[in-house]
Structures are given as structure tokens and as C-alpha cells.
C-alpha angles and dihedrals in degrees: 000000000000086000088058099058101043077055096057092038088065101037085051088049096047087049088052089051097045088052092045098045088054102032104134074071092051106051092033105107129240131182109266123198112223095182087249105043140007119241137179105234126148098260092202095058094045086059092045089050098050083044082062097048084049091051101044088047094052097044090053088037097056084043091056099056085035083061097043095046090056093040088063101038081057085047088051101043091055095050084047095050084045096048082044088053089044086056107047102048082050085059088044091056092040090063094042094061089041087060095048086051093055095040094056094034097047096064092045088047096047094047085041078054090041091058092049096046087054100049089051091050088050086051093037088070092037099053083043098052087052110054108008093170099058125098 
């Protein structure tokens, strides 16, 4: 956009020059017809002056939607960083709960290894008693 309106910024300005550099055309006055009535206005200036309306309308215009786009990018920006901050204390929390699950599991699971650990080294000797020979 911002090629655009560089675009439309030169073609206004060399507008501008053309009418400056002939103005003595530009103000002279010339019957225009107004569909009721007939008047003698300077054509060219009339056209010069509704280019500057356009252009005026087009420049606030293009500022308007400039400032609201970056008034909603700022409005976006915000709801992602909060839903950034919502997700990472849920992680937070998520981790939390996992620790305490180990904590509380591990112990369980290593006397639950320990047991087993115990009752093959009971049959280890007893397999071995038996049939030392065998392999």
C-alpha cells in the first residue's frame, strides 16, 4: 500500500505543478453548465479543487485503516501474550502435578523392584542347588 500512495502523492504534486506553472489557464473563467443554470467559473480550478477533496479523502482515509490496523495488531498481540502467559502457567501446573506423581510412584515402583529382585535371587540359589551342571 505504501507504493500506492507514494504513487498517488506524485501524480497529486505533479498535478499541483502543472496547475501552478499555467495558472493564468487555470483561474481564467469559462461558462459551465450545471444542468439548472449556466455559470462562469474557471473550469480548471473547479477540477483542481474536487482532485484535492479526492485526495484528502484518500490520504485520511488510508491513515484511518494504517491506525486501525495497528490498533488491532496491538489488540492481537496482547490476547496472544495472555494466552502465552495462560499456557504456560498450565504447563507449569502440568509439570507440577507430574513431580508430585513421580515422587509418590517411584518409591512404590523401586520397593515393588526390590521385591522382585529379592525372590530371583531366592530362586537363583535354588535352580542352581539342583542341577549345577546344567546350563
Amino acid at each position: 500500500m505504501k507504493i500506492i500512495t507514494t504513487i498517488i502523492a506524485v501524480i497529486v504534486l505533479l498535478i499541483f505543478a502543472v496547475a501552478l506553472r499555467n495558472w493564468g489557464l487555470v483561474t481564467q473563467p469559462t461558462p459551465v453548465d450545471l444542468f439548472v443554470t449556466t455559470v462562469d467559473v474557471s473550469m480548471s480550478l473547479l477540477l483542481l479543487i474536487g482532485m484535492v477533496v479526492v485526495a484528502i479523502f484518500y490520504f485520511a482515509t488510508m491513515g484511518r485503516i494504517r491506525m486501525q490496523s495497528a490498533i488491532e495488531s496491538r489488540d492481537l498481540h496482547r490476547e496472544l501474550d495472555k494466552a502465552r502467559r495462560t499456557a504456560d502457567a498450565a504447563e507449569t501446573s502440568r509439570f507440577a502435578d507430574l513431580r508430585a506423581y513421580l515422587d509418590r510412584e517411584i518409591p512404590q515402583i523401586e520397593l515393588k523392584l526390590d521385591q522382585a529382585l529379592e525372590r530371583l535371587e531366592v530362586r537363583i540359589p535354588a535352580t542352581v542347588a539342583v542341577d549345577p551342571l546344567r546350563r
